[in-house]
C-alpha positions, 0 to 999 in steps of 0.5 A, a space after each residue: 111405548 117409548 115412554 115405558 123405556 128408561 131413559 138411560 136404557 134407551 140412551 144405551 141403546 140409541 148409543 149403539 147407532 150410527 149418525 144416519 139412524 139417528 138423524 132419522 130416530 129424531 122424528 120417534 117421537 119429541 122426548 126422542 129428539 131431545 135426548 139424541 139433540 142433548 149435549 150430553 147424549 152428542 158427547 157419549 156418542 162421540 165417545 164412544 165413537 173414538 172407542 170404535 176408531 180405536 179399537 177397529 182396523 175399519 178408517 174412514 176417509 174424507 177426500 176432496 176432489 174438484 171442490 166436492 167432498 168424498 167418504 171412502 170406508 176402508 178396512 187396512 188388514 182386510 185388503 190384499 194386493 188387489 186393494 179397491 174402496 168405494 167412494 161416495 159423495 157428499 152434499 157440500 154445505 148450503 150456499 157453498 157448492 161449486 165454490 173453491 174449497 181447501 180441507 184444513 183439517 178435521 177434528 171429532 166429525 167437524 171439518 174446517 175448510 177455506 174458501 179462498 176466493 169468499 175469503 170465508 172460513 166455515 165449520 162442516 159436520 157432513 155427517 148432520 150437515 150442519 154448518 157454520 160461518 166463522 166471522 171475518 177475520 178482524 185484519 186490517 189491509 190498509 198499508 200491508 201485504 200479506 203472506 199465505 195465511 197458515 191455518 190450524 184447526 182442533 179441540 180444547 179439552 180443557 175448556 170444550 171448546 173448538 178452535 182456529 189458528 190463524 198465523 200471518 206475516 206481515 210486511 209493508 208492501 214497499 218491503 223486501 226485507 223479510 227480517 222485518 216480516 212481523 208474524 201474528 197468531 190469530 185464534 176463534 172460539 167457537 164458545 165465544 165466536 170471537 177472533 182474538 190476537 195472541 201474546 207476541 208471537 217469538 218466532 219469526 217466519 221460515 225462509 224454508 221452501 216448503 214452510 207455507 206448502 202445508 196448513 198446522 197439524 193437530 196432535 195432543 191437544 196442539 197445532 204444529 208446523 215446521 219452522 227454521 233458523 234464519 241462518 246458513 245451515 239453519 236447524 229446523 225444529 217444530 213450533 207447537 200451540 197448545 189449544 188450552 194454554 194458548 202456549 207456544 213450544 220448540 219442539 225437536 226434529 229428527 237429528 239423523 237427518 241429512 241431505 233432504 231435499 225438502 220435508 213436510 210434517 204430518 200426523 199419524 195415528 195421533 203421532 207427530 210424523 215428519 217426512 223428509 225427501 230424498 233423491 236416491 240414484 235417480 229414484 225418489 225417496 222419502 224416509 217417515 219418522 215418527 215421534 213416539 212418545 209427545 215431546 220427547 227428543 229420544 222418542 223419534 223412531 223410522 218407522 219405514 221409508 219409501 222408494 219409488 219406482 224408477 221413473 216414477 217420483 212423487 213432490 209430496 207423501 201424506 201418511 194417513 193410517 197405520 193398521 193395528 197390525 202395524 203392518 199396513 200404511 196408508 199414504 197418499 201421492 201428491 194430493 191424488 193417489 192412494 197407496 199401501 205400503 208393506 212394511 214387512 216386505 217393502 211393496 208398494 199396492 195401489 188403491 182403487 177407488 170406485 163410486 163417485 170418485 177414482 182419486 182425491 186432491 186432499 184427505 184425511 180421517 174422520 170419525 162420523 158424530 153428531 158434533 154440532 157446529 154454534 148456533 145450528 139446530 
């Protein structure tokens, strides 16, 4: 009967259904599986995915807990102070499970993970389970030691292309001097499948203690992380790489900062976000600014800050959704608890986690597509 349906209006109709029933309207019938399986159809339903991200209070979160991956569903204006959501687990990649993994980042479904001790990158959507291996990284380690590599991972909207950034620090290992530390920026093409060096890196590597703490964020089309000047009293201030141009950019930080202990950058509904720490009476503190509008020094806005009860003190806050109501945010205490933040009235709630899970090491959002990663079918 299939045959009968216009293809458009059946298009406009598989549109309408989550990745699940996809997967399984596939095995209809051979004209179905080649339309859902089309590049065009996979782009539509991305698309319109983003559209229902945007337009709903509903977030979907991937947490990673002892190398095993998390879902957890969440609706921010829905909650009261009695906030709880169910997670449920995950089928790791093929040939992966068990093995040490870090969550780099996410990016239109596909998430990008390390594992560290394969010395392996790959590309995960979990909502298809499809993945793939990127190729080794071309470094050669003759004569060198290596830094922590600082990854970053996104989408060139120009080119419909995915990319990783990979910057290093090199130095010969008879070296202390970091001055002669010398940074390259490695990016991979998922289109071409290829590792490349950049143009000369300008910027050489922080002494900031927490520089190497957190991976790039992607925001606008671009990765960050936070860098400082080699000198007493130094100015922090944010490097940024355009997917598309390949360009490097100085972007401000906040000028009403003082007296932070430390300062990590993060990402928030799309929106730059830096988070400095503070220590406060004996409490802990820590203040959210918010870039408002891209690359713009004035547009840094507070948007709340968060005090922890005394004895109670937290090393890292990782903002992950504001609620369209802007009243309800999201936030995650070192790498495990999750809490909501009033930010009308100040207080703090905690978030109760059922199912396969009661806390995350790491998390962020994501959105459920058919996003395929190279060379799966």
């Amino acid at each position: 009967m299939s045959d009968y349906i216009p293809c458009h209006l059946l298009a406009n109709v598989l549109l309408m259904l989550p990745c699940d029933s996809l997967l399984r309207s596939r095995c209809v019938s051979k004209s179905w599986r080649a339309l859902i399986d089309s590049s065009d159809f996979i782009k539509m339903h991305l698309h319109r995915a983003h559209q229902e991200a945007n337009s709903s209070n509903g977030i979907q979160i991937i947490g990673l807990k002892q190398n095993t991956f998390y879902t957890l569903n969440l609706d921010l204006e829905a909650h009261s102070s009695r906030t709880s959501g169910s997670a449920k687990q995950l089928n790791c990649p093929l040939d992966y499970s068990g093995n040490e993994v870090r969550l780099i980042g996410s990016c239109n479904s596909l998430l990008c993970l390390r594992y560290p001790y394969r010395r392996e990158i790959v590309l995960w959507n979990p909502w298809i389970q499809k993945s793939w291996k990127l190729p080794s990284f071309p470094v050669e380690n003759s004569m060198y030691g290596r830094a922590p590599f600082l990854l970053g991972f996104g989408y060139d909207r120009v080119n419909d292309d995915y990319k990783v950034l990979n910057r290093i620090s090199s130095t010969s290992l008879f070296d202390t001097d970091r001055l002669s530390w010398c940074d390259e920026v490695f990016v991979y093409s998922l289109k071409m499948n290829t590792w490349r060096r950049t143009e000369h890196f300008l910027f050489k590597v922080s002494d900031y203690d927490c520089y190497c703490t957190v991976d790039c964020v992607l925001a606008n089309g671009a990765l960050h992380w936070l860098m400082k000047e080699r000198r007493l009293n130094g100015v922090s201030y944010i490097i940024s790489f355009d997917l598309s141009s390949e360009e490097f950019r100085k972007l401000p930080c906040p000028r009403y900062l003082e007296n932070f202990v430390h300062q990590n950058l993060r990402v928030l509904n799309g929106c730059l976000c830096l988070v400095p720490y503070y220590k406060v009476n004996g409490r802990y503190a820590t203040d959210l600014w918010v870039m408002e509008e891209y690359g713009v020094d004035k547009s840094w806005a507070k948007l709340t800050s968060v005090t922890m009860p005394l004895g109670s003190k937290f090393r890292s806050l990782t903002p992950l959704a504001l609620s369209k109501n802007k009243r309800q945010l999201l936030l995650q205490i070192d790498g495990e608890k999750l809490i909501l933040h009033d930010l009308e009235t100040k207080c703090i709630s905690d978030l109760a986690i059922r199912g396969d899970a009661s806390y995350f090491q790491s998390s962020c959002t994501c959105i459920a597509s058919l996003v395929r990663p190279l060379g799966t079918d």
